[in-house]
N, C-alpha and C positions, 0 to 999 in steps of 0.2 A: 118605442118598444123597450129601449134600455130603463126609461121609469117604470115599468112595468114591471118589470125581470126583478130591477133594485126594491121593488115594493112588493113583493111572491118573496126574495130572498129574506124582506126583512122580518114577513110575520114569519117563514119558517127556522127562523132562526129564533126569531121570541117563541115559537110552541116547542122547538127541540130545545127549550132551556133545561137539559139533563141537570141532577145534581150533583153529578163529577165534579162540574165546575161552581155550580149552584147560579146557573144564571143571571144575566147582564138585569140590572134593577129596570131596565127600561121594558122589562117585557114583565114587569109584577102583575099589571091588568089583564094578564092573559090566562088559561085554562088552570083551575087549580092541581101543582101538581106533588107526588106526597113522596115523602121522605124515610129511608129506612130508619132511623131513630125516631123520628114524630110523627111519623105515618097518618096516624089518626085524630092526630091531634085539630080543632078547631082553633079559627084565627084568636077568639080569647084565651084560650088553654097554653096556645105557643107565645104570645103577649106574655103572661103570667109566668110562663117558663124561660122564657128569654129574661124577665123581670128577676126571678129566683136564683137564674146562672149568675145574671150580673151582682146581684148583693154577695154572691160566695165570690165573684172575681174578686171588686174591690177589696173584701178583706184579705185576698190574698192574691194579688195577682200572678205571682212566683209558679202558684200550684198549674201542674202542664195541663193536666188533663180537666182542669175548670176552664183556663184560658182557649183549650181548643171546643169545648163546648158551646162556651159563650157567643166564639166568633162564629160557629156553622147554627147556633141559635140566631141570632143576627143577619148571618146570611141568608134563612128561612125569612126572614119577615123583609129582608130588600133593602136593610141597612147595611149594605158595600161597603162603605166608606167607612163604617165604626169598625165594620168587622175584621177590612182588613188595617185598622190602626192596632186595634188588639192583637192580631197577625206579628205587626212590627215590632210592637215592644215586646210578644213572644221570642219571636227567633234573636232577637239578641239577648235574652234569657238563656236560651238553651239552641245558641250554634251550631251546634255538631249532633242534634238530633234531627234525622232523616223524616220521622212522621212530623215533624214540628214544618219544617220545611217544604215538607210536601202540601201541608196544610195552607203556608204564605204563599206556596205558589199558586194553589186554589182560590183565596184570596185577591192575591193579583191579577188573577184570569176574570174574574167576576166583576172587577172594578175596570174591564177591557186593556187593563195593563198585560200585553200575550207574550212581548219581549222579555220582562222581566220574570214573567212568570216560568216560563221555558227555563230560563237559567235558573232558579230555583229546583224548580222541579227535576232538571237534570244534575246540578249539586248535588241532590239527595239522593241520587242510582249510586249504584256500585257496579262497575261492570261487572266481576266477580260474582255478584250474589243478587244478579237484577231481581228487583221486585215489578210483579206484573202491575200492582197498583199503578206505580209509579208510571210503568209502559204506558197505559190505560191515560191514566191522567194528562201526561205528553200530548198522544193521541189527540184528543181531548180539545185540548188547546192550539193543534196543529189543524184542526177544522175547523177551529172558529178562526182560522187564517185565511182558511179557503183553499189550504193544501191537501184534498181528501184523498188522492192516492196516497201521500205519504203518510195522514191520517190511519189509512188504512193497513199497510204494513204495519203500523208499529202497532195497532188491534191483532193483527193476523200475530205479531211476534209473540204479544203479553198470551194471547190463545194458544202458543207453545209452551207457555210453562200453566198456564192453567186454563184448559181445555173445555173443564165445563163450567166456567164460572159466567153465569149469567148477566153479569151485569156488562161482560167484556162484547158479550153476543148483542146486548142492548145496543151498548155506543157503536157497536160498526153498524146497527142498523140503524141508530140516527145519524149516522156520518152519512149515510144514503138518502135519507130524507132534507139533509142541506142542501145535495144536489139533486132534490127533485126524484130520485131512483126509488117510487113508494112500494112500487113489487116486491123489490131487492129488499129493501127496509122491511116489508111484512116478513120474510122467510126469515131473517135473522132475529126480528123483536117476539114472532111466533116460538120460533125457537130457546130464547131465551126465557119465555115467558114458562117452558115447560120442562125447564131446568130445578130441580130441588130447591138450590139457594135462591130464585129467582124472590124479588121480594116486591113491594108495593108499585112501588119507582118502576121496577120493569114494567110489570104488566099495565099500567097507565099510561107508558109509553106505545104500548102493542094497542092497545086501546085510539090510543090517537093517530095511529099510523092508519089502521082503521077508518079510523072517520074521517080521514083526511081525502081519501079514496071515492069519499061520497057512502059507505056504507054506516048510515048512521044510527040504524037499529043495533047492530052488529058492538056496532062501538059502546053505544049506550049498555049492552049485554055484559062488557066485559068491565067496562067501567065502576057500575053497580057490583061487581065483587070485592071493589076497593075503597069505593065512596057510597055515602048517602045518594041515595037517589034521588035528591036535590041538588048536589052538587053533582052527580052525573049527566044528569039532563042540562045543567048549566056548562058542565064544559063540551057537551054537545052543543049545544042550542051556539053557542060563543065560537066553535070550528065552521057549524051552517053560517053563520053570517060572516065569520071570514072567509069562508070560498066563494059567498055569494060578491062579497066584495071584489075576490079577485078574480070573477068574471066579467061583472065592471070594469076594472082594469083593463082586461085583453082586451071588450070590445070597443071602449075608447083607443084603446091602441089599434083596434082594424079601423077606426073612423079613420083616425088619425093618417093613416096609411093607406086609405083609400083615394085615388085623383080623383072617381065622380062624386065623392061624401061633397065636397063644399059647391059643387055644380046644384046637385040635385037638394042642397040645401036654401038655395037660392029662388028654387023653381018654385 
């Protein structure tokens, strides 16, 4: 049963690849999901743009805001490992800048670096003048640890200083969808989803919490307001054969766990 659990947690951990973190590159084959700055962008448009960021880095690599461009372009197509090098020769660039840092710790999270990325990310707070992002992002990184209560206070904290910011209501309800909690997960990504600021990335999240349920009309409904309806019905069609998979799973695991399964296999 414990292979079983380990292989449930691990697609749910590739389908909640949120973009706070931008996603462990092991889960790139998984449901396409879209991004508030390239939202709508197709895999050649983002190719081509990730192409265009890099010819403006190289000429100038110094500039902050190409450099952090480049690397969350890069991090869009699942180049980790470039992105967060660009990362590195950023923040020793510019040390003592919080979004720079925030950004390596992003970085660091995606390449499943979560130690070093916490120290980052926590460098760049200020107790004084905390930034929710920052809360948010911690959060973030503190679930893909597997610590979701304390995941979840520091949601609940960054939701004290900004209250309706949608994308805060998003990550607490995929901190619930790590563990399995998909009820709980729907009322926080529904909520989120019908928030003002809420943007792409949310509601594709709400969308899959959805389907994940087995309601896949539903999903497909809400998905189609963000995506082509080729790529809807594909990231449907792609959660149907992962659940159907990890039914599979269980019931090899009740074989497994049955004392007459190898009697009455016999017979």
């Amino acid at each position: 049963m414990a292979i079983v659990q380990n292989s449930v947690r691990t697609f749910l951990i590739c389908v909640t690849a949120f973009a706070v973190l931008a996603g462990a590159s092991g889960c790139a084959s998984g449901p396409r999901q879209a991004s508030k700055s390239m939202a709508s962008m197709t895999q050649a448009q983002l190719d081509n743009t990730a192409q265009a960021i890099g010819l403006s880095y190289a000429r100038n690599p110094k500039d902050r805001e190409t450099a952090l461009r480049f690397a969350e372009a890069l991090r869009m197509e699942g180049r980790n490992e470039q992105s967060l090098a660009v990362m590195r020769k950023t923040v020793i660039l510019h040390p003592n800048d919080r979004g720079v840092q925030a950004a390596y710790g992003k970085a660091l999270a995606a390449n499943g670096q979560f130690d070093q990325a916490l120290q980052a990310i926590r460098r760049s707070q200020t107790p004084e003048y905390p930034d929710w992002k920052l809360i948010s992002a911690e959060a973030a990184i503190v679930d893909q640890l597997g610590q979701h209560d304390e995941a979840r206070r520091l949601y609940k904290k960054a939701l004290t200083l900004a209250p309706n910011e949608a994308s805060i209501h998003s990550n607490l309800g995929m901190s619930h969808v790590l563990s399995g909690d998909l009820r709980t997960a729907e009322y926080y990504l529904q909520k989120a989803a019908s928030l003002p600021g809420a943007d792409s990335r949310v509601r594709q999240n709400y969308a899959l919490v959805v389907g994940l349920q087995g309601r896949f009309d539903e999903a497909n409904a809400i998905a189609r307001r963000e995506l082509s309806p080729a790529d809807a019905e594909a990231n449907v069609a792609y959660l149907q054969s992962m659940l159907k998979q990890q039914n599979s799973w269980s019931e090899l695991a009740a074989e497994d766990t049955d004392p007459n399964h190898d009697a009455n296999a016999t017979n």
